[in-house]
C-alpha positions as CSV (number, residue, x, y, z in Angstrom):
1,X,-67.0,1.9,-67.6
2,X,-68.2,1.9,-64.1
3,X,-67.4,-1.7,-63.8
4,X,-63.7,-1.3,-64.9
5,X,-63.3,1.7,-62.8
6,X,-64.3,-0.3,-59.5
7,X,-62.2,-3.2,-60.9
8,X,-58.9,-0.9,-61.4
9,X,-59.4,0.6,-57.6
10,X,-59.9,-2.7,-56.2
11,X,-56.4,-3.9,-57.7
12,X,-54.9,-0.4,-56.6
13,X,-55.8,-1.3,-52.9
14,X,-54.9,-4.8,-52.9
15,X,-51.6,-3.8,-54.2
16,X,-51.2,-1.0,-51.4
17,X,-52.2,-3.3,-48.8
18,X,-49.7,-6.3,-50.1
19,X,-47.0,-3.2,-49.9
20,X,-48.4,-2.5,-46.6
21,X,-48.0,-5.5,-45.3
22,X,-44.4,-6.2,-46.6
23,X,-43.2,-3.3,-44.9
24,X,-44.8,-4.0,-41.6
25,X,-43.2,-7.5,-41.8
26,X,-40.0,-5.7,-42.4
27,X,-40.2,-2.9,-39.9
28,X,-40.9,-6.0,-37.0
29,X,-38.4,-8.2,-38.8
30,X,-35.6,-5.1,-38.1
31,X,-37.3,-4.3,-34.9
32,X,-36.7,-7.5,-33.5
33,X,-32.7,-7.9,-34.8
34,X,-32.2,-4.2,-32.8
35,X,-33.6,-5.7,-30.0
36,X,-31.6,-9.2,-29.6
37,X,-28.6,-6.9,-30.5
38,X,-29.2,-4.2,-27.9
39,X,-29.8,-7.1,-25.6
40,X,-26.6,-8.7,-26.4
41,X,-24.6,-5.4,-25.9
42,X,-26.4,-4.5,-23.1
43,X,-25.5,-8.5,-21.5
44,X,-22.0,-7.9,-22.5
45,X,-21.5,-4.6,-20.9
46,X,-23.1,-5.9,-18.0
47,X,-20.7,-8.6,-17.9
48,X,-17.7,-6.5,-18.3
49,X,-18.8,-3.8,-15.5
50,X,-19.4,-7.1,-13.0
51,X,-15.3,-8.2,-14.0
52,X,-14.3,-5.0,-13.4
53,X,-16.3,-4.0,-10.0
54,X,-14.6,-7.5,-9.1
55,X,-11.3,-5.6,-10.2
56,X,-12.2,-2.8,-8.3
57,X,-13.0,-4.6,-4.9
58,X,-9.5,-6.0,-4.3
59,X,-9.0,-3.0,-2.0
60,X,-7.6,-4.7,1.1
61,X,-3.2,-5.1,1.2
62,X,-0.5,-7.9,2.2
63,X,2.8,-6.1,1.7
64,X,6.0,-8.5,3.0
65,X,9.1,-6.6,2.3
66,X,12.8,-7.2,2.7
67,X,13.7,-3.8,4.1
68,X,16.7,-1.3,5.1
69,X,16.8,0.3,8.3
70,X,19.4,2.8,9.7
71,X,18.8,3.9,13.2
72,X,20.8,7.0,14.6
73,X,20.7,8.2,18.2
74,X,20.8,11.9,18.7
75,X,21.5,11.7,21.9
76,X,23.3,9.3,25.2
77,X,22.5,10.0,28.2
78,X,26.3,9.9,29.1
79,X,27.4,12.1,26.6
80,X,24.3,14.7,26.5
81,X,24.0,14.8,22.3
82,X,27.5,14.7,21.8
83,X,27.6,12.3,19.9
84,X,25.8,10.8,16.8
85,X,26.2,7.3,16.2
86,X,24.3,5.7,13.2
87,X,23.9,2.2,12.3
88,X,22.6,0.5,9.4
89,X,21.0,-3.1,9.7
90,X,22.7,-6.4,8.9
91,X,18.8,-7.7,7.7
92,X,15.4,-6.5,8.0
93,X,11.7,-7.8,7.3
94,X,8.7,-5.8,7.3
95,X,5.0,-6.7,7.1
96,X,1.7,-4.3,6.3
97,X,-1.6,-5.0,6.3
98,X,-3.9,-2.6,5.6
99,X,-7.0,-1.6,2.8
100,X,-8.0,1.5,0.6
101,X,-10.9,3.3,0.4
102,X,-12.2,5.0,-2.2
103,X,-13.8,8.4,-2.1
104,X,-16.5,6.8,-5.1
105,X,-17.6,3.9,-6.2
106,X,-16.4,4.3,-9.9
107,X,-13.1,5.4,-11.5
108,X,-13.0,9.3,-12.9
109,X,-12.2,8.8,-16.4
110,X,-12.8,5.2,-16.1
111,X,-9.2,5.0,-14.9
112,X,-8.8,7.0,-11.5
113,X,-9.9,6.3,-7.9
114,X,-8.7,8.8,-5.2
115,X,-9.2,7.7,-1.7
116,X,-7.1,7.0,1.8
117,X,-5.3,4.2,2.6
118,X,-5.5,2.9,6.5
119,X,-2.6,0.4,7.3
120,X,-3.4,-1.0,10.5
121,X,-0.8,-3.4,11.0
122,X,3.0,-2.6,10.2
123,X,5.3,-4.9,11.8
124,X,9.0,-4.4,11.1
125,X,11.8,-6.8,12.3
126,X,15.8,-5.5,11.7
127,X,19.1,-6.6,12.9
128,X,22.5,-4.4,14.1
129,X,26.1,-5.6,13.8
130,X,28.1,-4.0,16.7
131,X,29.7,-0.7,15.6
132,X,33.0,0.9,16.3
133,X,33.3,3.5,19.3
134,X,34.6,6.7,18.3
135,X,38.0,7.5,19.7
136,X,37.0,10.3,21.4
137,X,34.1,8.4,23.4
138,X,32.7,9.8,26.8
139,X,34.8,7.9,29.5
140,X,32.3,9.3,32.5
141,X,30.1,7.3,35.0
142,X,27.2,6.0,32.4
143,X,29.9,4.9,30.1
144,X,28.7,1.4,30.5
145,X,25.3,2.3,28.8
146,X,26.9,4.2,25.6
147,X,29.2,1.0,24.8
148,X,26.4,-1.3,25.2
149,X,24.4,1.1,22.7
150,X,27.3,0.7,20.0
151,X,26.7,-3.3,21.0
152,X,24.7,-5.6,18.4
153,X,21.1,-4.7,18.7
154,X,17.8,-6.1,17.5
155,X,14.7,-3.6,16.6
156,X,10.6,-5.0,16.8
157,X,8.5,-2.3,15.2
158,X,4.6,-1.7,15.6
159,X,2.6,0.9,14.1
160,X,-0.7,2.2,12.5
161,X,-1.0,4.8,9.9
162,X,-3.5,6.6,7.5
163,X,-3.2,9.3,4.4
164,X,-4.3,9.5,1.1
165,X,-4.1,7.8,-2.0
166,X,-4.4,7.9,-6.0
167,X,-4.8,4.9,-8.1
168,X,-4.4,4.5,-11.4
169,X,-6.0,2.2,-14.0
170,X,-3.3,3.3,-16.8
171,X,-4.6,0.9,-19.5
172,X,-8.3,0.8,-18.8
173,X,-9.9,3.0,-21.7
174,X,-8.4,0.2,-24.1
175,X,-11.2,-1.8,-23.3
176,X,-9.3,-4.9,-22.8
177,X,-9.6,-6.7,-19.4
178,X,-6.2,-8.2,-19.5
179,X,-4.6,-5.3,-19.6
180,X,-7.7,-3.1,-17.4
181,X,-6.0,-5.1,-14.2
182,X,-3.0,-3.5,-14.3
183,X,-3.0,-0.8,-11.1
184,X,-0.7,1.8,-10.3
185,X,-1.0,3.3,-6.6
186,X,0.8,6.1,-5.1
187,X,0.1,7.3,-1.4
188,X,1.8,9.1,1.2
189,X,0.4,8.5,5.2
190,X,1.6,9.6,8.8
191,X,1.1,7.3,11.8
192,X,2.1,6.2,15.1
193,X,5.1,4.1,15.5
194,X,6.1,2.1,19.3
195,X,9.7,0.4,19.2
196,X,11.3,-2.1,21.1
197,X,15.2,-2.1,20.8
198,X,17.2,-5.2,22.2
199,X,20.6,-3.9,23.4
200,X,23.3,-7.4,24.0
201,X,26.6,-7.2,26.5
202,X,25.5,-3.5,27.9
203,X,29.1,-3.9,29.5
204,X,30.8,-4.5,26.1
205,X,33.0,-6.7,27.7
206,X,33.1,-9.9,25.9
207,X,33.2,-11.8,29.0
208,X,30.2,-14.1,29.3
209,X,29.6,-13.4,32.7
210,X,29.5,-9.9,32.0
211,X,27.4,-9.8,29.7
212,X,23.5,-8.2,30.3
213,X,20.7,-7.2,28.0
214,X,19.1,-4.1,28.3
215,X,15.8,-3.2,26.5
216,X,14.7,0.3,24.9
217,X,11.0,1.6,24.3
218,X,10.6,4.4,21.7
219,X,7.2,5.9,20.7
220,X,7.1,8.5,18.2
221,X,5.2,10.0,14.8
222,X,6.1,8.4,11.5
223,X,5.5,9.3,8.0
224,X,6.1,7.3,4.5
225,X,5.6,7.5,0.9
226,X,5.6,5.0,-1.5
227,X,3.9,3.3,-4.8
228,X,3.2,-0.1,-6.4
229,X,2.6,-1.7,-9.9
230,X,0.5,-4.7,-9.2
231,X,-1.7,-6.8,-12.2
232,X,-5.5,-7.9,-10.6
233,X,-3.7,-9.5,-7.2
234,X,-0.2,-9.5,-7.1
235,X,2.1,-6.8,-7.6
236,X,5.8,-5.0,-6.3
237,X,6.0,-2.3,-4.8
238,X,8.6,0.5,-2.9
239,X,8.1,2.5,0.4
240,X,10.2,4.9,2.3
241,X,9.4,4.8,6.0
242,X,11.1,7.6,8.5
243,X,10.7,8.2,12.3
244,X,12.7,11.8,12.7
245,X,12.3,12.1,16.3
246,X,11.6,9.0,18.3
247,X,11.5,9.0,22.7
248,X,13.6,6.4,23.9
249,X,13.0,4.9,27.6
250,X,15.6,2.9,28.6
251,X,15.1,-0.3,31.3
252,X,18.4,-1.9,32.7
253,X,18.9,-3.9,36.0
254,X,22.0,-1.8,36.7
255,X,21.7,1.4,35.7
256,X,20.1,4.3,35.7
257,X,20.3,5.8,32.3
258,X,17.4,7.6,31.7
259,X,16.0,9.1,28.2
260,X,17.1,9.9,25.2
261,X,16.6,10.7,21.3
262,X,16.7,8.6,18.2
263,X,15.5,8.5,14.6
264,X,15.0,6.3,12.0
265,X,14.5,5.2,8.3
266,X,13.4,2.6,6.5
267,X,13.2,1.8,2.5
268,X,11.3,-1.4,2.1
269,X,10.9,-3.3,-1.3
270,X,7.9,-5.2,-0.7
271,X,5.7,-8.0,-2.7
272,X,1.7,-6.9,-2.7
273,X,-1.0,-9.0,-2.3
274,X,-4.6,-7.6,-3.3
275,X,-8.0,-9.3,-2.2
């Protein structure tokens, strides 16, 4: 009895063990699949966050627009604001350089950055037809110097401007990278604007040897707003660009015209470049 007793618990055990043993091989055998399949994730996230910090680095800007510029002078020197002539440009060209910075290093949401945007070159080229006096113009000494101003003209802009931005990743919580590049940016930004305007036959008399050149420098504030759609490095865009109150100092061999007021506009189309 004794004998088949010990005999029975010897089977029990080497049963239990066997079980054991099974399940130990199993519990590893799982173990080990979590792991290669956390791993994998984990690799795959990894890559997706370096495609998209690669995404998010193209922060810097190449904006080449065709634009349209009107210019309006407030006031002649001759006629004392009297008159307000306004001119729109026959063609214009504008180019920006500039890069955004981003208040944090990752999107809110996974799909918004908010940040400034600091364009540090805008260069801005347009060309005037010659406008039509008005029919009751000042007929006075400086007379000379308001014709030449309704005269074909040329304008070089320079400026430099900074104000915030938002931008948009509209499409990122969809997971997919294709459609992750797509960027939406809207900013608004106030700068500092210097103007050189290129005045032809100041004597308006079409008489070769009558005709001079006289130059105009303006300085002035500037503000603009504007947006863009671009997808990972190119993109369009649209920007409104005003100067409402620009100092005009006037250079001319023959006269003595002094200073005067002028504003002016800008709506710029551009194509966007991001690196």
């Amino acid at each position: 009895m004794k004998k088949n007793y010990i005999t029975l618990m010897a089977a029990v055990l080497i049963t239990a063990g066997a079980q054991a043993q099974e399940t130990s091989d199993t519990v590893a055998f799982e173990s080990f699949d979590d792991i290669v399949k956390r791993e994998t994730a984990t690799k795959s996230q990894q890559e997706n966050d370096a495609e998209h910090l690669k995404l998010w680095d193209k922060r810097s800007y190449l904006d080449i627009s065709y634009t349209s510029n009107t210019l309006k002078s407030s006031e002649f020197p001759s006629a004392k604001g009297a008159y307000d002539a306004s001119y729109k440009s026959k063609a214009g060209i504008n180019l920006q350089y500039g890069h955004t910075y981003d208040f944090h290093k990752k999107p809110i949401a996974n799909m918004l950055f908010i940040g400034m945007n600091y364009t540090g070159i805008d260069l801005n080229y347009a060309k005037y037809d010659a406008a039509p006096m008005p029919q009751n113009f000042y007929q006075g000494d400086d007379a000379p110097y308001s014709v030449g101003w309704y005269n074909k003209k040329q304008t070089v802009d320079y400026g430099m401007a900074l104000g915030p931005a938002v931008t948009v990743y509209p499409f990122a919580p969809l997971g997919c990278l294709a459609t992750d590049k797509i960027r939406f940016q809207m900013y608004f930004q106030i700068g500092y604007n210097a103007r050189l305007t290129i005045i032809d036959d100041v004597l308006g008399n079409p008489s070769k040897d009558a005709t001079k050149t006289m130059y105009t420098f303006a300085h002035g504030m500037t503000t603009k707003f504007g947006f863009s759609l671009t997808w990972d490095f190119v993109g369009l865009g649209y920007e409104i660009w005003n100067a409402s109150k620009l100092t005009n100092i006037t250079f001319s061999e023959d006269y003595d015209t002094g200073n005067f007021k002028s504003k002016a506009r800008s709506s710029r189309l551009f194509l966007q470049f991001r690196f």
